[in-house]
C-alpha positions in Angstrom: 7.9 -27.6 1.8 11.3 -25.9 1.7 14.2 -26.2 5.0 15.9 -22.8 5.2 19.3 -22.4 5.9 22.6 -20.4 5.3 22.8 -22.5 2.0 19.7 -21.9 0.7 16.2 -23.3 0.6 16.3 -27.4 0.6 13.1 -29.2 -1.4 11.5 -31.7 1.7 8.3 -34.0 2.3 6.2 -34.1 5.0 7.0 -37.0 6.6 10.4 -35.1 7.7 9.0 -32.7 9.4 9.6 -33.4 13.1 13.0 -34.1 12.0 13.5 -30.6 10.7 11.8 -29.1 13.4 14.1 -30.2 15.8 17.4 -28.9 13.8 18.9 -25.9 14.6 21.0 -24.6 11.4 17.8 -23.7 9.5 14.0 -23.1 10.0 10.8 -24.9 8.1 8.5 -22.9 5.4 5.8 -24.8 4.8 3.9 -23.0 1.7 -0.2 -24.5 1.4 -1.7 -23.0 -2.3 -5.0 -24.7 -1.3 -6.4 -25.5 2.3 -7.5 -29.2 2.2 -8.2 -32.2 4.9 -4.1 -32.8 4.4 -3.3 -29.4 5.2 -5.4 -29.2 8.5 -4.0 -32.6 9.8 -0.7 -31.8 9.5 -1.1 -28.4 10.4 -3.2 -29.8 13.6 -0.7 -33.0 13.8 2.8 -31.7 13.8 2.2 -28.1 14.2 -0.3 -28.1 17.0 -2.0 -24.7 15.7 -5.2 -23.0 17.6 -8.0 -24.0 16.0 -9.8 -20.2 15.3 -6.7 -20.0 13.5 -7.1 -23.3 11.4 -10.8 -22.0 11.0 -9.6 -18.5 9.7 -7.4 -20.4 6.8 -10.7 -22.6 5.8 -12.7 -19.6 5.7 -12.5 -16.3 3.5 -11.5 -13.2 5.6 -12.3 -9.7 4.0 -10.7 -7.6 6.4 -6.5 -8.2 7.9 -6.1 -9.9 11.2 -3.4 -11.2 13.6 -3.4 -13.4 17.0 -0.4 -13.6 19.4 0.2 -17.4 21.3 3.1 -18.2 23.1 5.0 -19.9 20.0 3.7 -18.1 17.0 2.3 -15.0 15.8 -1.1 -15.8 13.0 -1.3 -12.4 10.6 -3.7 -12.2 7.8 -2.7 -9.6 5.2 -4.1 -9.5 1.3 -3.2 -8.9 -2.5 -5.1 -7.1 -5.0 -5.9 -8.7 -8.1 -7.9 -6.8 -10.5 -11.3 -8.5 -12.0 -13.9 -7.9 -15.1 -16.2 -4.7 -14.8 -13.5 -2.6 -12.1 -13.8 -5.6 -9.6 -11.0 -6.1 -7.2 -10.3 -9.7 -5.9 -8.9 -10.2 -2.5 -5.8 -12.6 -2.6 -5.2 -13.9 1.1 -2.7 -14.9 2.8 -2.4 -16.3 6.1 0.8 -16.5 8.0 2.1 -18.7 10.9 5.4 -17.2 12.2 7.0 -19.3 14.9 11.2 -19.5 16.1 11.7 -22.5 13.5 8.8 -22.7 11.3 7.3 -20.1 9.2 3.6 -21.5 7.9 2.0 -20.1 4.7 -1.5 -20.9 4.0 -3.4 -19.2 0.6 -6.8 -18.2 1.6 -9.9 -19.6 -0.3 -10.2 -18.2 -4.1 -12.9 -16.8 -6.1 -13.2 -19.1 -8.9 -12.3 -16.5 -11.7 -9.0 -16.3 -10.0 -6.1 -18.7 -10.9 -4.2 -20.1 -8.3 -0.6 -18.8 -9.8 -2.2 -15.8 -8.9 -1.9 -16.0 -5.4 1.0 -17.5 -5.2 3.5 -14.8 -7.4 4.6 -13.3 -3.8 5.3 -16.5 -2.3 7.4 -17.9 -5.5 9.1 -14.8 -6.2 10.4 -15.1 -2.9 11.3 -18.1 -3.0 13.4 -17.9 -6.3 15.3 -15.1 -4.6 16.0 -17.7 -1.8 17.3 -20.5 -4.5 19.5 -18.0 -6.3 20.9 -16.4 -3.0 19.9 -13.3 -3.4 17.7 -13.7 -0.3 19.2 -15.2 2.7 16.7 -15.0 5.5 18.4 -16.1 9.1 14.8 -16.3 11.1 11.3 -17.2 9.7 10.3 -13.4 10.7 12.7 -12.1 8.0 11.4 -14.4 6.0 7.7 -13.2 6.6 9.7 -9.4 5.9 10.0 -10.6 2.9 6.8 -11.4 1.5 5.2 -8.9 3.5 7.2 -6.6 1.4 6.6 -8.1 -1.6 2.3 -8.2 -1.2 3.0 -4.1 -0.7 4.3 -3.7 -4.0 1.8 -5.8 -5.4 -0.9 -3.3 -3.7 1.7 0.0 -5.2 1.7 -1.8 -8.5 -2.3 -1.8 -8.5 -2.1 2.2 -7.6 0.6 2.9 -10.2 -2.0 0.9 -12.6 -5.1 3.2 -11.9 -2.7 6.2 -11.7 -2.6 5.6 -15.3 -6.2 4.9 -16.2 -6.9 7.8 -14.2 -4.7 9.9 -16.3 -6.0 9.1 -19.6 -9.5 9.8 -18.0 -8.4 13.2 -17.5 -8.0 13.5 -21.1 -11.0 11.9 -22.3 -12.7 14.5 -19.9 -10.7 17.4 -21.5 -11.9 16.6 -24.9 -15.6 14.7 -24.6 -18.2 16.0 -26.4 -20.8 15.4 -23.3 -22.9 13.1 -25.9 -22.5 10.1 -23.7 -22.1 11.5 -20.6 -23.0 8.4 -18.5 -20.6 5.6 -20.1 -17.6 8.2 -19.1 -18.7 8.8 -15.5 -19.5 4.7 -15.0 -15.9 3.8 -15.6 -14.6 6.7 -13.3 -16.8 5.5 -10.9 -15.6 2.0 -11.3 -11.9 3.2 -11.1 -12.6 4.9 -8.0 -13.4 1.8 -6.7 -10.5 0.0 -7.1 -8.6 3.2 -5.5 -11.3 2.7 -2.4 -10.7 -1.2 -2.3 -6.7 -1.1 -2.7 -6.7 2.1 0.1 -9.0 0.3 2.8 -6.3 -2.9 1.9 -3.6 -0.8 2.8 -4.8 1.4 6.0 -5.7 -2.5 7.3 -2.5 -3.8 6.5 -0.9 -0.9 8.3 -2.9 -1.1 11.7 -2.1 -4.9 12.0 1.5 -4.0 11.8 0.7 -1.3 14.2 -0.7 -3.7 16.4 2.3 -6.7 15.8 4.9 -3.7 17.2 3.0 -2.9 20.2 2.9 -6.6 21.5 5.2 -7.6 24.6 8.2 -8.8 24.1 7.7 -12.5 25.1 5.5 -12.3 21.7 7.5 -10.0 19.2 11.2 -9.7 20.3 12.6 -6.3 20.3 15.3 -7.5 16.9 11.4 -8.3 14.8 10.4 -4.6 15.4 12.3 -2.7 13.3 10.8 -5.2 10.5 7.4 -5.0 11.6 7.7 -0.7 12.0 9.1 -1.0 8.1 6.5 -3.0 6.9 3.4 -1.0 8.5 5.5 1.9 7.1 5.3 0.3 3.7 1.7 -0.1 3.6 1.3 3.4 4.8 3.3 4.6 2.1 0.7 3.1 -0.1 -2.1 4.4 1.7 -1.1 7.8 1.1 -0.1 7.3 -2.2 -3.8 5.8 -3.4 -5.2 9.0 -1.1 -3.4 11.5 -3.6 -4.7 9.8 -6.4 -7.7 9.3 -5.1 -8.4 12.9 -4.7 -7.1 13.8 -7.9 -9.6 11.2 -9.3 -12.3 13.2 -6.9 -11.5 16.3 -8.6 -11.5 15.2 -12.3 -15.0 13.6 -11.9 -15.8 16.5 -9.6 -14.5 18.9 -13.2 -16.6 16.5 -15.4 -20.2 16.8 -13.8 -19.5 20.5 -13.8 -18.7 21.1 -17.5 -22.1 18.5 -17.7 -24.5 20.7 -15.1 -22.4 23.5 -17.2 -24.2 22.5 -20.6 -27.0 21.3 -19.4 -28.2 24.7 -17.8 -26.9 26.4 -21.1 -29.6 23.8 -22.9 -32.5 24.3 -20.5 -31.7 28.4 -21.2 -32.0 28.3 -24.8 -35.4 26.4 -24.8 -36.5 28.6 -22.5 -35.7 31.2 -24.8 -37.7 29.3 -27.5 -40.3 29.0 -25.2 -40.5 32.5 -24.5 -40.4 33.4 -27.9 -43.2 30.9 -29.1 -45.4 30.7 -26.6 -47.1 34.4 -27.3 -47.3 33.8 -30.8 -49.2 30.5 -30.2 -51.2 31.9 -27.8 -52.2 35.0 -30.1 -52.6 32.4 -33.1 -55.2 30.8 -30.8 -57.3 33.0 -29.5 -57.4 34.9 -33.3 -58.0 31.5 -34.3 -61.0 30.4 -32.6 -62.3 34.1 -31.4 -62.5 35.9 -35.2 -65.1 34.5 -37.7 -63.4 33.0 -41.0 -64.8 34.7 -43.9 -65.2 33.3 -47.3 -62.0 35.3 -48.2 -58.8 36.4 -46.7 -58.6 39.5 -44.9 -55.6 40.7 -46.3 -55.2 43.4 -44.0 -55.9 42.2 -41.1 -53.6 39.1 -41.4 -50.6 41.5 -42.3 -51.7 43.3 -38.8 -51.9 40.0 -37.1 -48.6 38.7 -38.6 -46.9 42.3 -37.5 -48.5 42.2 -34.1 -46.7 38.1 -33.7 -43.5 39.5 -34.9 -43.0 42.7 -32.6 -43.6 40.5 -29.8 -41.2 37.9 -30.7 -38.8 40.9 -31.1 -39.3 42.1 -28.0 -38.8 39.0 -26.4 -35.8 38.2 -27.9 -34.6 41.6 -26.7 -35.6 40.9 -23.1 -33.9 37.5 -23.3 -31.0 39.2 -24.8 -30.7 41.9 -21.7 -30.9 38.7 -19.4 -28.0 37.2 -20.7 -29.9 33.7 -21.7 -27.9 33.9 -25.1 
């Protein structure tokens, strides 16, 4: 727990909280890496917080939130983190904003996630506080400032596809169509993560939507230009995962054609085989079981048989020819 002032961020325990709350050169951030019993009684104790709200840090919420009361705004927003086999993790992170407290609360982790994980936004933030290069006069500029910060985190994650997705145009360029599957399964996958991180950012932006539209006895007219920036920020995002997204489209869009493209040039040439074999077969089978087999080989009539199976071929492979199968 941290007092934040002109002078910096001050290192404090719990037991002084009342005494910091009731000071007026500073405000309170109070940053919880994992909900526990400790968390919810002081949060219940000193704080006095709703209890859906309490009940929304417990719990694991997939999609962005916020709730207005008369002394604090609640806003859920999340990170990206990326996982095994194109999986994207959902960092939460739940924030109480009040005059002289700003409230921080991790949400609930997949276990293949490591806490310092979810809390590079907060910390960064924080060590821009110590060393003064962040100097945060209300708890709602200090809320600007990780807000920001979890919208670069979702930009880095596009900027990070936007590179997997160019050397996929490559591979696509220059694949030999052998494996066709493995290649398609991994655009797939990384069109998930551009899905994930876009619906993450289009959220994100209509809570902030939402936050500017409020009265003012719940968002005063100084915390809207910072709200307006921040859904700005994460509509920036938005529309940057929506151009790569359909660039994505059209290089797997590209990659099942050239497929469709061979395989209809495959299926041609065995029909072309087919149409070449198939009379001889049928000619060598009904000459086969039709004319009686003599002691000896009708010279003659073989050579006439063998002539007749290859003018046919021939004009088969003529036909074919004039149809453009190959």
């Amino acid at each position: 727990m941290w007092f934040v002032s002109t002078r910096g961020a001050e290192v404090c325990e719990v037991a002084e909280l009342p005494a910091l709350l009731a000071r007026d050169d500073g405000f309170v951030w109070v940053d919880v890496p994992t909900y526990d019993d400790e968390a919810d009684r002081v949060l219940t104790a000193t704080f006095g917080f709703h209890q859906l709200t309490l009940q929304a840090c417990r719990d694991r919420n997939h999609v962005p939130a916020t709730h207005a009361y008369a002394d604090y705004l609640f806003v859920v927003l999340h990170a990206p983190q990326g996982g095994a086999a194109g999986h994207v993790h959902l960092l939460e992170l739940d924030q109480f904003v009040g005059r002289h407290f700003l409230v921080t609360v991790h949400g609930p982790l997949n276990p293949d996630v490591p806490t310092e994980e979810a809390l590079v936004e907060t910390r960064a933030v924080l060590r821009r506080v110590e060393e003064g290069r962040l100097r945060p006069a209300t708890p709602m500029e200090l809320s600007y400032a990780i807000g920001s910060a979890l919208a670069r985190r979702q930009w880095s994650a596009v900027t990070a596809v936007a590179e997997g997705v160019a050397g996929l145009e490559q591979r696509v360029m220059v694949d030999d169509f052998r494996h066709p599957e493995a290649l398609l399964e991994e655009m797939f996958l990384v069109r998930h993560e551009l899905l994930t991180v876009r619906t993450m950012a289009a959220q994100s932006h209509q809570i902030f939507g939402r936050l500017t539209a409020l009265p003012d006895r719940f968002v005063p007219q100084e915390f809207r230009p910072l709200l307006a920036d921040l859904g700005d920020q994460f509509d920036r995002v938005r529309g940057l995962t929506d151009g790569e997204k359909e660039f994505l489209f059209g290089v797997i869009d590209l990659y099942q054609t050239r497929v469709a493209t061979r395989m209809t040039i495959a299926v041609e040439r065995l029909a072309v085989l087919a149409a070449v074999t198939l009379p001889v077969t049928a000619i060598a089978s009904i000459y086969g079981m039709n004319v009686i087999v003599n002691d000896r080989t009708h010279v003659t009539q073989l050579l006439l048989v063998l002539v007749l199976m290859v003018a046919v071929s021939g004009l088969l492979l003529r036909w074919t020819k004039r149809q453009g199968w190959w």
